[in-house]
C-alpha beads as a LAMMPS data file, in Angstrom:
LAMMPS data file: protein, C-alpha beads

214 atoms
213 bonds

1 atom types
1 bond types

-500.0 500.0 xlo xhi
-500.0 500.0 ylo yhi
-500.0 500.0 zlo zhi

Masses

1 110.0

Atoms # bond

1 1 1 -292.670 263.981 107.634
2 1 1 -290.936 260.573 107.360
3 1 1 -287.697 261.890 109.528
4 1 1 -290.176 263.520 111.819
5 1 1 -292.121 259.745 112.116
6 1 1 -288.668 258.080 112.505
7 1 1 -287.558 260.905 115.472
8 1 1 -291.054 260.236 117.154
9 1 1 -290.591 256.087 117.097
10 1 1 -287.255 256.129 118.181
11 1 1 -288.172 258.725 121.611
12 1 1 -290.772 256.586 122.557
13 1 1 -289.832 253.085 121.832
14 1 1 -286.213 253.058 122.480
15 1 1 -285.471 253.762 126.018
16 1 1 -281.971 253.583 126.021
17 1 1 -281.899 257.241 124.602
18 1 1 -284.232 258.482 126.807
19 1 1 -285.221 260.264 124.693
20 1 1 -282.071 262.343 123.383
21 1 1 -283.178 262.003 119.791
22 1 1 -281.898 264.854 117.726
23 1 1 -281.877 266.073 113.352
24 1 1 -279.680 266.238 110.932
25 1 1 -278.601 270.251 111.812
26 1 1 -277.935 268.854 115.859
27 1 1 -275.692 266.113 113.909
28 1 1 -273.656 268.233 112.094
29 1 1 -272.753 270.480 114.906
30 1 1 -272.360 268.213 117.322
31 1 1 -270.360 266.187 114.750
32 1 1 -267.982 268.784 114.769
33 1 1 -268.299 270.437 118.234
34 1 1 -267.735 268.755 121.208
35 1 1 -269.791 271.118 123.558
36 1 1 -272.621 270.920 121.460
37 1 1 -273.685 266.800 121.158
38 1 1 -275.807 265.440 122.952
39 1 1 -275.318 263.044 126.327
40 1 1 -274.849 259.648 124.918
41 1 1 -276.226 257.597 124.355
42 1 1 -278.527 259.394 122.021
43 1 1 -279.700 259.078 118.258
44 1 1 -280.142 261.513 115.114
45 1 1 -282.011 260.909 112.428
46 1 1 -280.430 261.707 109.023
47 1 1 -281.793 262.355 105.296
48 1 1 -280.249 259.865 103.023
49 1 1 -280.244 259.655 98.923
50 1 1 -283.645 258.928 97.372
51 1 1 -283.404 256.566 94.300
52 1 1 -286.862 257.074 91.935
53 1 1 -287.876 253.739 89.801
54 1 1 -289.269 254.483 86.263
55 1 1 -292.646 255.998 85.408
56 1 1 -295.212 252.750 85.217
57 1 1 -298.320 254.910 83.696
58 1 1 -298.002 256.544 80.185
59 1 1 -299.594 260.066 80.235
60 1 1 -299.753 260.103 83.929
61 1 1 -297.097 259.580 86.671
62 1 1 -296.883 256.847 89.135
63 1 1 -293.549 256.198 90.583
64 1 1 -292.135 254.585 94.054
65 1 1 -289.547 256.655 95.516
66 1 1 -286.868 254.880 97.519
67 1 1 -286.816 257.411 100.411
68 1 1 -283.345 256.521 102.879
69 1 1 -282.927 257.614 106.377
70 1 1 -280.597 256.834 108.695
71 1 1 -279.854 256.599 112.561
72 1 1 -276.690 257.693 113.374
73 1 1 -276.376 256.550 117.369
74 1 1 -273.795 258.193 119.564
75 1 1 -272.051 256.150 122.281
76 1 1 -269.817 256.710 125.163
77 1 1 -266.661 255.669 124.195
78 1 1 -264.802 257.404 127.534
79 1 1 -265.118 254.376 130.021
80 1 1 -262.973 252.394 127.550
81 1 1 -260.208 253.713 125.839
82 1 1 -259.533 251.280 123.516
83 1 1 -263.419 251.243 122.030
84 1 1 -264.050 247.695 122.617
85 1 1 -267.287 249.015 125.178
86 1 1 -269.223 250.884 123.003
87 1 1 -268.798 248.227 120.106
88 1 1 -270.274 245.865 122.631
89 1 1 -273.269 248.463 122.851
90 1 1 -273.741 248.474 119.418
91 1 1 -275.903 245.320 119.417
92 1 1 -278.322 246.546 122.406
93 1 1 -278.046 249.945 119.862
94 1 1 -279.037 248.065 116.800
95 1 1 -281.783 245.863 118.733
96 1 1 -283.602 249.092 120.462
97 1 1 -283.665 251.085 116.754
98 1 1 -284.392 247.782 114.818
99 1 1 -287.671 247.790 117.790
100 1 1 -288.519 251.294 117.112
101 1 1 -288.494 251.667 113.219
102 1 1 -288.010 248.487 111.509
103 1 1 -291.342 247.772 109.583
104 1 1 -292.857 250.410 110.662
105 1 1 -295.453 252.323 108.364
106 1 1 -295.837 255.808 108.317
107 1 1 -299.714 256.685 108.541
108 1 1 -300.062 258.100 104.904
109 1 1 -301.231 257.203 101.714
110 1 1 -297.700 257.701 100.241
111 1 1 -296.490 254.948 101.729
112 1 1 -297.405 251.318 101.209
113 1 1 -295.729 249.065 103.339
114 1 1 -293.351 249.294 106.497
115 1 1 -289.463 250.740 106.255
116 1 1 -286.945 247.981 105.549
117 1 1 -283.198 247.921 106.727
118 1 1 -280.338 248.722 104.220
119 1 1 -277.019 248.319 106.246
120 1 1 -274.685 250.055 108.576
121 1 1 -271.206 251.415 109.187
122 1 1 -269.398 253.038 111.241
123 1 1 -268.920 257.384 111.168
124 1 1 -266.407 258.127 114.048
125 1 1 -264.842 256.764 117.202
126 1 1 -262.413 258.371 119.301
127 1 1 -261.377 258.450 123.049
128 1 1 -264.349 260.225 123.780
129 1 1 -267.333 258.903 121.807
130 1 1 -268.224 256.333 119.093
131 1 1 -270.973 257.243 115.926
132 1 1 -272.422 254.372 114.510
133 1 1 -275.156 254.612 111.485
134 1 1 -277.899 252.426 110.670
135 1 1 -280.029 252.918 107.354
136 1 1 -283.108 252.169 106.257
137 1 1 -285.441 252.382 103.494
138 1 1 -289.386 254.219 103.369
139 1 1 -291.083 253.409 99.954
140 1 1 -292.591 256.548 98.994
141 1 1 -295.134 256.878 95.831
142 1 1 -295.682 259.881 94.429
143 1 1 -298.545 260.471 91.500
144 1 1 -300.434 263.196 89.298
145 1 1 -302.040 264.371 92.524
146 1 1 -298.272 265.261 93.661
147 1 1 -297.401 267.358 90.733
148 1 1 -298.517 270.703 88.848
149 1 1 -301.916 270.326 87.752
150 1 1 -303.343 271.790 84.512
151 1 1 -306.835 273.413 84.672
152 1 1 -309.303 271.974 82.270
153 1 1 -312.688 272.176 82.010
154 1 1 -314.684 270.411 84.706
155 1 1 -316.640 267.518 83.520
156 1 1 -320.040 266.807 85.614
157 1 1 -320.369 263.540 83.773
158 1 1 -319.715 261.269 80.783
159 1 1 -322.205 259.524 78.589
160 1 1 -321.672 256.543 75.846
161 1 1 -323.635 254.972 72.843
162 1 1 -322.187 252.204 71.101
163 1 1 -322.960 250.822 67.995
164 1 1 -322.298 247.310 67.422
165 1 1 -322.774 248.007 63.834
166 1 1 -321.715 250.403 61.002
167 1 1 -323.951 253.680 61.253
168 1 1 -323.909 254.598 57.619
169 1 1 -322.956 252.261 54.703
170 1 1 -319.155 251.548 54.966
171 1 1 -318.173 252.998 58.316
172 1 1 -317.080 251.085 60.990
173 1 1 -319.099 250.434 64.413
174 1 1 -318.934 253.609 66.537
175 1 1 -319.163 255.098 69.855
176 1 1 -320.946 258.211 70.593
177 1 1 -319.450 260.059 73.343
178 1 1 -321.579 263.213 75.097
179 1 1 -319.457 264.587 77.737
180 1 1 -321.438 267.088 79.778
181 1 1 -319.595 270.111 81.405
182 1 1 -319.937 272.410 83.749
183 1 1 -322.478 274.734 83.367
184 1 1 -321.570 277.512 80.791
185 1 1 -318.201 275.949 79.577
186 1 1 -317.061 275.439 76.442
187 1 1 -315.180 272.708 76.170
188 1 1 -312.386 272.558 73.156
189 1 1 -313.261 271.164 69.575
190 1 1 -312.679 267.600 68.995
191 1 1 -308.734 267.039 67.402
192 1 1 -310.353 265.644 64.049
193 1 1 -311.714 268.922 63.313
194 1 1 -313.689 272.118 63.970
195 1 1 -317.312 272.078 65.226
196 1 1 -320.022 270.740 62.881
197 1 1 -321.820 273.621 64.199
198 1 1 -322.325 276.272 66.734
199 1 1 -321.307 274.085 70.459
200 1 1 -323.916 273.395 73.050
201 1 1 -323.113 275.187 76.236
202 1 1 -322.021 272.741 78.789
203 1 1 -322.166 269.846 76.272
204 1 1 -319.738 268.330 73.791
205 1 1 -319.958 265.649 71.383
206 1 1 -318.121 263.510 69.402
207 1 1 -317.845 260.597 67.173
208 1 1 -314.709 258.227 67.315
209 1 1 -314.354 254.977 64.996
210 1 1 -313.029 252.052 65.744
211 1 1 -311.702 249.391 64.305
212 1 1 -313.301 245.923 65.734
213 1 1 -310.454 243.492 66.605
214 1 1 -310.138 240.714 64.347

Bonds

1 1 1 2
2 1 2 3
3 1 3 4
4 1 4 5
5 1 5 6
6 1 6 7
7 1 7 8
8 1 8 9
9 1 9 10
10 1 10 11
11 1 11 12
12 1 12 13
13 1 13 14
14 1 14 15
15 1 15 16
16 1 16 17
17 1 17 18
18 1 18 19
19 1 19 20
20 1 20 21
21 1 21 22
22 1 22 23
23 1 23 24
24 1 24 25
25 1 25 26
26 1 26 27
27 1 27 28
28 1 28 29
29 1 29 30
30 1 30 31
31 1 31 32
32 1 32 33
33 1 33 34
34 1 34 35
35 1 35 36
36 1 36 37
37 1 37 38
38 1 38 39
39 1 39 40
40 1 40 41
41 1 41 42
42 1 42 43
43 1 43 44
44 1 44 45
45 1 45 46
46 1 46 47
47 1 47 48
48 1 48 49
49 1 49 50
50 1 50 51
51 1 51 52
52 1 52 53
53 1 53 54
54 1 54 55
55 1 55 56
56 1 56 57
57 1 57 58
58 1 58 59
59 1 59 60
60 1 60 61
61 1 61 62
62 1 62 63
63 1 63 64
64 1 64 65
65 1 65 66
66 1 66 67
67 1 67 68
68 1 68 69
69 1 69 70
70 1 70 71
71 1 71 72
72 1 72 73
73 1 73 74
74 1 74 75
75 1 75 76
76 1 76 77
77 1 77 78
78 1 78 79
79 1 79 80
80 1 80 81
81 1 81 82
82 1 82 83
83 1 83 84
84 1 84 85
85 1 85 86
86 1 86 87
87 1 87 88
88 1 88 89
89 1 89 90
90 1 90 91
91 1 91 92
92 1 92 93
93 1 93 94
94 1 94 95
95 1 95 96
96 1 96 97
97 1 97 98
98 1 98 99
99 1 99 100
100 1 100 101
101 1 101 102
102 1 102 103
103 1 103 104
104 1 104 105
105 1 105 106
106 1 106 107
107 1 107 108
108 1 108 109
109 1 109 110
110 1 110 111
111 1 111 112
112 1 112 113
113 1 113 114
114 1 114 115
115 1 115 116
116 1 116 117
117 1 117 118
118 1 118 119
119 1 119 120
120 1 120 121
121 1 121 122
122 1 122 123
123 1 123 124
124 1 124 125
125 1 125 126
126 1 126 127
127 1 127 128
128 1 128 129
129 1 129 130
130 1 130 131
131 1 131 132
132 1 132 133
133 1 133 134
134 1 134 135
135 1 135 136
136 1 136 137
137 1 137 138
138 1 138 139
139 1 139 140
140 1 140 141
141 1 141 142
142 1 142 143
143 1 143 144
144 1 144 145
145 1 145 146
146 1 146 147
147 1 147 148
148 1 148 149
149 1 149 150
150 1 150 151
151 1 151 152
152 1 152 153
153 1 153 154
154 1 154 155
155 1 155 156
156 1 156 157
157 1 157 158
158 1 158 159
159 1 159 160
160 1 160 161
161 1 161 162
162 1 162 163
163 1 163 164
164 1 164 165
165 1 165 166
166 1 166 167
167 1 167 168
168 1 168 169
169 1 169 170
170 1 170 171
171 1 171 172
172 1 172 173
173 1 173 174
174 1 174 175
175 1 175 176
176 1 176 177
177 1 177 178
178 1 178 179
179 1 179 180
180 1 180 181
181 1 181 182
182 1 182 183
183 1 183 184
184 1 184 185
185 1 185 186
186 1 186 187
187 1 187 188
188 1 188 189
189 1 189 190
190 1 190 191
191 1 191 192
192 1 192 193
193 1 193 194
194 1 194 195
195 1 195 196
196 1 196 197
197 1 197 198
198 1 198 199
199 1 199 200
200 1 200 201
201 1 201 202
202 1 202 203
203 1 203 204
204 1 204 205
205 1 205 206
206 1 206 207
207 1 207 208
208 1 208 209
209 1 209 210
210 1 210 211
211 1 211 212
212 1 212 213
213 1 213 214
């Protein structure tokens, strides 16, 4: 989705390509083949590494995902042999993808702010052509609703009673929990323990003491 967003920017708002903007697999082979590359000037867009920051959330996950992509632009390198033309192009190059991608947010709820730049260097120049790559950074977060999820039992709604003061002589204030399920489940016994009794359909309850802080 993100290349496909970068491909779709750079065909529309950088004219100088006119809209020759190609993948990683036209890249390769065109990399490699010189009947297969595209009339320059022209642009691919490229998967680059992705670098994952810790876990923030304990029990959970919530992490931003350093997603890289880069533009590798081709340029004519045949009018001047000795490559000093297409290094001169570079900067109208840079300025059309810097115009098309730079800052620019992907509409999706991965993605929090605009892609920044990361650098650039140089992949090939010869008599016939010069490849030139800029890269740039999407910050991508991924959460639970991204991974495997674990089927519980669905909970319709939760109830609380608190006790600012000790229920029965000694005990600590408490807080009465009622968690009501779907209809006919079962949910597990509390971890303290079996079941006082036989379990409500659809309803558990618990008691959990806590310590007030001093």
């Amino acid at each position: 989705m993100i290349l496909a967003a970068f491909i779709t920017q750079l065909r529309t708002y950088a004219p100088m390509f006119g809209g020759r903007v190609a993948g990683a697999a036209e890249f390769q082979t065109g990399l490699n083949d010189y009947q297969s590359w595209l009339r320059a000037p022209a642009a691919y867009v490229l998967p680059l590494p992705q670098e994952a920051e810790p876990n923030i959330t304990y029990g959970g996950l919530q992490q931003i995902v350093h997603y890289g992509v880069g533009v590798a632009v081709l340029l004519d390198a045949q009018t001047d042999r000795r490559g000093q033309a297409p290094a001169m192009d570079l900067d109208n190059a840079r300025d059309q993808v810097f115009g098309a991608v730079l800052n620019y947010k992907i509409d999706d709820c991965h993605v929090a702010r605009g892609a920044s730049f990361l650098g650039g260097h140089n992949l090939n120049l010869d008599k016939a052509r010069l490849f030139y790559q800029y890269e740039f950074n999407v910050d991508w977060q991924i959460t639970d609703a991204d991974g495997f999820h674990i089927e519980g039992v669905p909970i319709e709604r939760l109830e609380l009673d608190i006790w600012p003061v000790p229920v029965d002589t000694g005990d600590d204030p408490a807080i009465v929990a009622n968690i009501i399920t779907a209809e006919g489940a079962t949910p597990p016994p509390p971890t303290d323990g079996p079941w006082p009794g036989p379990p409500i359909p659809g309803l558990a309850r618990f008691l959990s003491r806590l310590r007030p802080h001093r």
